[in-house]
C-alpha positions as CSV (number, residue, x, y, z in Angstrom):
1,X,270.5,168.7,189.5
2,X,272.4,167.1,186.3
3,X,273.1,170.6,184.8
4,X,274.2,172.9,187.8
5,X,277.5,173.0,187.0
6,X,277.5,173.8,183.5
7,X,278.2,177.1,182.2
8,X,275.3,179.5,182.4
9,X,273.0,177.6,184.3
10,X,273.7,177.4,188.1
11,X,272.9,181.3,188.3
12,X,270.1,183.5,186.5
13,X,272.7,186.1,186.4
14,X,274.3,184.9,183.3
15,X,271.3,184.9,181.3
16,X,270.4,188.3,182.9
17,X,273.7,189.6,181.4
18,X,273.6,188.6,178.5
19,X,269.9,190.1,177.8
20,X,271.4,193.6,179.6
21,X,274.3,193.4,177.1
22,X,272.3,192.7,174.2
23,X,270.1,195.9,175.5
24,X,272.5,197.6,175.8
25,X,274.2,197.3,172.7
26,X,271.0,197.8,170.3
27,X,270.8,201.6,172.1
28,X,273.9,202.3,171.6
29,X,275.4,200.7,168.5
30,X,273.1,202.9,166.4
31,X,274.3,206.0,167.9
32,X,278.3,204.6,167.5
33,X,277.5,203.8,163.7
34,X,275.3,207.4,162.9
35,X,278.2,208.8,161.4
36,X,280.5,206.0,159.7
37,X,280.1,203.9,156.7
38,X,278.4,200.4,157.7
39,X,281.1,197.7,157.8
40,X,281.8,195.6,154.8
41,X,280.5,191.9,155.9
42,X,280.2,189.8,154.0
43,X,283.5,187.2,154.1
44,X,282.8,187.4,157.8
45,X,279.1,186.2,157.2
46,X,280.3,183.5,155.2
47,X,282.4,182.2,156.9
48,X,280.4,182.6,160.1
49,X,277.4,180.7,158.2
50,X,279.8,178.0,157.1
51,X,280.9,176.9,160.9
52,X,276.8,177.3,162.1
53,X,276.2,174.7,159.2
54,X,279.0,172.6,159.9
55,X,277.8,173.0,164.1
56,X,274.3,172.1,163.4
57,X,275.3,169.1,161.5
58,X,277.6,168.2,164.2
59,X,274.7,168.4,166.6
60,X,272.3,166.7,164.7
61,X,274.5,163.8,164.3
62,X,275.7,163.5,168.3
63,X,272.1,163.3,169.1
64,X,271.4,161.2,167.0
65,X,273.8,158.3,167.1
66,X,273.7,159.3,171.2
67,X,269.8,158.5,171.4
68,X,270.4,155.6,168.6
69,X,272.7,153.5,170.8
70,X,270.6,154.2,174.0
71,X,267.2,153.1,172.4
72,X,265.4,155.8,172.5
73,X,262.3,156.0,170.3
74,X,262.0,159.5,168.0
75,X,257.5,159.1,168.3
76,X,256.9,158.6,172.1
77,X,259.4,158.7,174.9
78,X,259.0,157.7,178.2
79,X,261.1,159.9,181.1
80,X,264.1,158.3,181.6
81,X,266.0,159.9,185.3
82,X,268.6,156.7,185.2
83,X,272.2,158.4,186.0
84,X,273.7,155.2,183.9
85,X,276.1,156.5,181.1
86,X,274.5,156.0,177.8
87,X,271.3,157.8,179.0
88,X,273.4,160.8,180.4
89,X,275.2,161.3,177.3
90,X,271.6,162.1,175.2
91,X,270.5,164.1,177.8
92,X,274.0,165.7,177.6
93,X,273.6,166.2,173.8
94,X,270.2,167.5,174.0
95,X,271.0,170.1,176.2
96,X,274.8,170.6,175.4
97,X,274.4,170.2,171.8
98,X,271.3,170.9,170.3
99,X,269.5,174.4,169.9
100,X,269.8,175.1,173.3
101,X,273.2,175.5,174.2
102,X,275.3,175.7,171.1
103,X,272.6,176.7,168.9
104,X,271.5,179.2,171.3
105,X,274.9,180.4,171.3
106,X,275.9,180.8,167.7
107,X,272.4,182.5,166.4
């Protein structure tokens, strides 16, 4: 119910795409590439490593200073469904933040 209006959750046909793309593009991307010289990468992997470091840390840290100031505890965590502000905004950051979404996204 809190997440239904985010961005590639409210239907399974954005995940369904994505995994189609991804199909599709490991078949053909080895055909397209048969014949040419493989692309020089590497200041594009650097720099693309650089921003995933820099987004982890960024993710690391809004979780943590969100769950911080709500007083949550890191060992054993009860369920919390309140709607109040400060516990929306970890569950936010856990979901909106962390591995799953942006992580998810930039691997």
């Amino acid at each position: 119910p809190r997440t239904k209006e985010w961005l590639l959750v409210p239907s399974i046909l954005s995940p369904l795409s994505a995994c189609l793309l991804y199909l599709f593009v490991v078949k053909i991307g080895p055909k397209f590439m048969e014949k040419r010289q493989p692309f020089e990468l590497r200041i594009p992997m650097a720099i693309y490593n650089l921003g995933a470091t820099a987004l982890s840390l960024y993710c690391f840290t809004e979780l943590f200073i969100g769950s911080w100031k709500a007083g949550y505890h890191y060992i054993c965590q009860r369920v919390i469904v309140s709607m109040e502000p400060q516990h929306l905004r970890v569950i936010i950051d856990q979901l909106k933040f962390t591995n799953i979404w942006w992580g998810g996204l930039i691997k």
